[in-house]
C-alpha positions as CSV (number, residue, x, y, z in Angstrom):
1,X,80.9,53.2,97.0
2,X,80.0,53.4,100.5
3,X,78.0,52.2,103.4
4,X,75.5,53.8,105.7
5,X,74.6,53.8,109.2
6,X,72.6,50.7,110.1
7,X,74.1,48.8,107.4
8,X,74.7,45.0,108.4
9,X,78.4,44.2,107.5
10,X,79.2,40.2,106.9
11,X,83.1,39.7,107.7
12,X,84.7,36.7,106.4
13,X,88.1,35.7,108.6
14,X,89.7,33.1,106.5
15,X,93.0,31.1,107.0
16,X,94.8,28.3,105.6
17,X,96.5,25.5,108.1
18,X,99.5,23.2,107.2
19,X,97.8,20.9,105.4
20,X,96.3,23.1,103.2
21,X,92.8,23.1,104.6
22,X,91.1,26.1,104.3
23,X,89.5,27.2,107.8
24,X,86.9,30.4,108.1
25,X,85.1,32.3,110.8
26,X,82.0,34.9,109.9
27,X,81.5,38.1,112.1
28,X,78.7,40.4,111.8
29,X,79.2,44.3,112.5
30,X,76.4,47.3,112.1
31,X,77.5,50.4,110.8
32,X,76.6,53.6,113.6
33,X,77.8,56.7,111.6
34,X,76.4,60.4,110.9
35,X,77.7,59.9,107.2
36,X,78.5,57.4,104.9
37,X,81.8,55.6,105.2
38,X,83.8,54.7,102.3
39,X,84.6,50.9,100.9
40,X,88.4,51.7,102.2
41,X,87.9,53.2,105.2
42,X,85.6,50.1,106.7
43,X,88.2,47.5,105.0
44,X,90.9,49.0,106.6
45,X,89.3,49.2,109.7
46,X,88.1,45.4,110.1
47,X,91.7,44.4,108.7
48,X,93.1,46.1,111.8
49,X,90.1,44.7,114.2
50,X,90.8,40.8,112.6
51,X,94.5,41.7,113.3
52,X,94.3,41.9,116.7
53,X,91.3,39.4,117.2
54,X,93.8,36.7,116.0
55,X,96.9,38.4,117.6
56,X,96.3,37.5,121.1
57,X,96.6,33.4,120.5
58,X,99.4,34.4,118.2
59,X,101.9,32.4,120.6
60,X,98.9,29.8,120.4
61,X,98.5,28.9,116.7
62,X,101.4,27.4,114.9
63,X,103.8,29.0,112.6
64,X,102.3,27.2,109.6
65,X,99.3,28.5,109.4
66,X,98.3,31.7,108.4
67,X,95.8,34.4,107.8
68,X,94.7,34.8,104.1
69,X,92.6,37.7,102.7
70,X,89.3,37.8,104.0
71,X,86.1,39.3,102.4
72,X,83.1,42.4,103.5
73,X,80.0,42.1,102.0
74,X,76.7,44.7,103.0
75,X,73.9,42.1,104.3
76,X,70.0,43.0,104.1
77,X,67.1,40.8,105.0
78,X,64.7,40.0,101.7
79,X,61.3,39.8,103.0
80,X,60.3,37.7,100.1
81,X,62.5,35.0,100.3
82,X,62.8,35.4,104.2
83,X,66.6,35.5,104.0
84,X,69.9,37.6,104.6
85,X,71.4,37.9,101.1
86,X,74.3,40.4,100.0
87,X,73.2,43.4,97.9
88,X,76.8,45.0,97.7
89,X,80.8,43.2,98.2
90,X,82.9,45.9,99.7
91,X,86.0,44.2,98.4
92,X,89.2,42.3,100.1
93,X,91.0,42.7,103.3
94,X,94.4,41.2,103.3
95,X,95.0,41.0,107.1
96,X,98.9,40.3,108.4
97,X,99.5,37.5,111.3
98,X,102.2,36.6,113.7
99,X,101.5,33.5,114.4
100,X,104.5,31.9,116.5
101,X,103.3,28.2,117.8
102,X,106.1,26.2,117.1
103,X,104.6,22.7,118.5
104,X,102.4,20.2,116.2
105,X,99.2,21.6,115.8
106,X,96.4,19.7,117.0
107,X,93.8,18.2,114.7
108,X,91.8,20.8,112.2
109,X,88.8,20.2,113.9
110,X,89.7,20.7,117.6
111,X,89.2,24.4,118.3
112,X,89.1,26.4,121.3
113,X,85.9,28.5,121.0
114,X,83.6,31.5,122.4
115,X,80.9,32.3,122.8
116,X,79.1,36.2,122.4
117,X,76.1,36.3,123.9
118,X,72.6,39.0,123.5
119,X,70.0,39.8,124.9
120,X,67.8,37.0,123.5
121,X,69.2,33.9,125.1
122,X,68.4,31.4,122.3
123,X,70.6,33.9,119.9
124,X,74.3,33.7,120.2
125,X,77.6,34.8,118.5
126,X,80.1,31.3,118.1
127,X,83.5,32.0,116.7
128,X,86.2,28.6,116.8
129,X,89.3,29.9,117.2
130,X,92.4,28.4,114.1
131,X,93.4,25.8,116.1
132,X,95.7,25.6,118.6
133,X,99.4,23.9,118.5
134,X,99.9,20.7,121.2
135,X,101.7,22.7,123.7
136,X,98.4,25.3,124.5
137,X,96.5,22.1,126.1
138,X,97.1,19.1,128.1
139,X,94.4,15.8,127.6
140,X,91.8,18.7,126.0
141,X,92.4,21.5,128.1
142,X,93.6,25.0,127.6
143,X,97.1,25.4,129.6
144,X,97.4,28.7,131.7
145,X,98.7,30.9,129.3
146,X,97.0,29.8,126.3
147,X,93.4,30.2,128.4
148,X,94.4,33.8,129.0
149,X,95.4,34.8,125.6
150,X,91.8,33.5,125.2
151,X,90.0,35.8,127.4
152,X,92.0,38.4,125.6
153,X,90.8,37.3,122.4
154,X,86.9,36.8,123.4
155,X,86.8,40.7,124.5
156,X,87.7,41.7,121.1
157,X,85.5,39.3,119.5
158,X,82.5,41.7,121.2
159,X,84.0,44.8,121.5
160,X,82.9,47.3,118.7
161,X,85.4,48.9,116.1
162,X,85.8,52.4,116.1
163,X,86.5,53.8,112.7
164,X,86.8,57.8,111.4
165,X,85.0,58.6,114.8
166,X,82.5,56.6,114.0
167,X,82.1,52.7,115.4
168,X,81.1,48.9,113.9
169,X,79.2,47.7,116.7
170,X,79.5,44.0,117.5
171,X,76.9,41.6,116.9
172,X,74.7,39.3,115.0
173,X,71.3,39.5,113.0
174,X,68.7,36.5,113.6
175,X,69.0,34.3,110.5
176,X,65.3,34.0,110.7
177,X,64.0,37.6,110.9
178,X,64.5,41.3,110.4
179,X,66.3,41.9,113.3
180,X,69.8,42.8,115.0
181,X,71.4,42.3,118.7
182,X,74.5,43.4,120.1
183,X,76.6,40.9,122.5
184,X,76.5,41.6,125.5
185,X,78.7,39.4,127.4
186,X,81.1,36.6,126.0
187,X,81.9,33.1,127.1
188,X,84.7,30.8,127.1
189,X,86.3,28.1,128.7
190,X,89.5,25.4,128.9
191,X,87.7,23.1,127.0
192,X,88.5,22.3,123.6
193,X,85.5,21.8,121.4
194,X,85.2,20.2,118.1
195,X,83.7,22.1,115.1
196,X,82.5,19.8,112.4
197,X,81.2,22.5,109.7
198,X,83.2,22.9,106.4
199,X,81.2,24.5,104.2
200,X,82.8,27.9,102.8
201,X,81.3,31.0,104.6
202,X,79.5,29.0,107.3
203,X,82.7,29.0,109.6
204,X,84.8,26.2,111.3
């Protein structure tokens, strides 16, 4: 199988923490290419883009948690139901990590966060970051170096994916209507926010 241009790609990052909670982020790509890419190629290709998403807090994120395999599913709107649904599952992703934190990590819903924004104010891109380990803040705010690997990590989370000269651009569809924007900027700060969502698929 394959996928076309202007096909809406929904990315599911998904990783499991000490305690055995299991934590997830969503990402939404659309496909620019001349000619269909195959299942592989795109799998590969947002395996290498989640691998270096979560690589810059790698120092960040403790040692004991890690990155399990992580779906791709083809999204299109249904203008009956008035919904996004999945009309084809590209398959698995099994991405590798290198996470190195070595202090306690801080509680599974305190998470570090950013923000991608569009062109349409009220519609934004929110990704909370694995959580951090105790030694990336100080009374709920990002040290230094952890605020940095940050910044890194928040221009990848809107930069688009090249793949087989092709790209993935970076965005997000309006979950109430027929209709796509890329990010334009990201946000992000020291603060440490709290994410209170744990409902598989729907992020953390």
């Amino acid at each position: 199988m394959s996928v076309s241009n202007n096909d809406i790609l929904h990315v599911v990052i998904e990783g499991v923490l000490e305690d055995g909670s299991i934590v997830q982020n969503r990402k939404r790509f659309k496909v620019e290419a001349a000619a269909p890419l195959s299942d592989a190629v795109v799998l590969t290709s947002i395996k290498a883009w989640v691998e270096i998403l979560y690589g810059f807090v790698a120092s960040q994120v403790p040692q004991t948690a890690v990155l399990a395999d992580g779906t791709v599913d083809v999204i299109a709107w249904n203008p009956v139901s008035s919904l996004w649904e999945v009309t084809q599952n590209l398959g698995i992703y099994s991405p590798l990590d290198t996470f190195a934190g070595t202090a306690q990590e801080l509680p599974n819903q305190c998470a570090a966060f950013l923000i991608g924004n569009t062109a349409r104010p009220k519609s934004k891109g929110r990704l909370f970051v694995f959580p951090f380990d105790e030694a990336s803040q100080d009374h709920g705010r990002l040290e230094a170096a952890a605020l940095t690997a940050l910044g890194n990590m928040a221009v990848q989370y809107i930069l688009d994916q090249g793949v087989s000269g092709d790209a993935l651009l970076s965005g997000i569809v309006r979950e109430t209507a027929n209709e796509w924007l890329d990010f334009e900027t990201v946000s992000f700060s020291d603060s440490i926010g709290t994410q209170r969502r744990r409902r598989r698929g729907i992020g953390i």
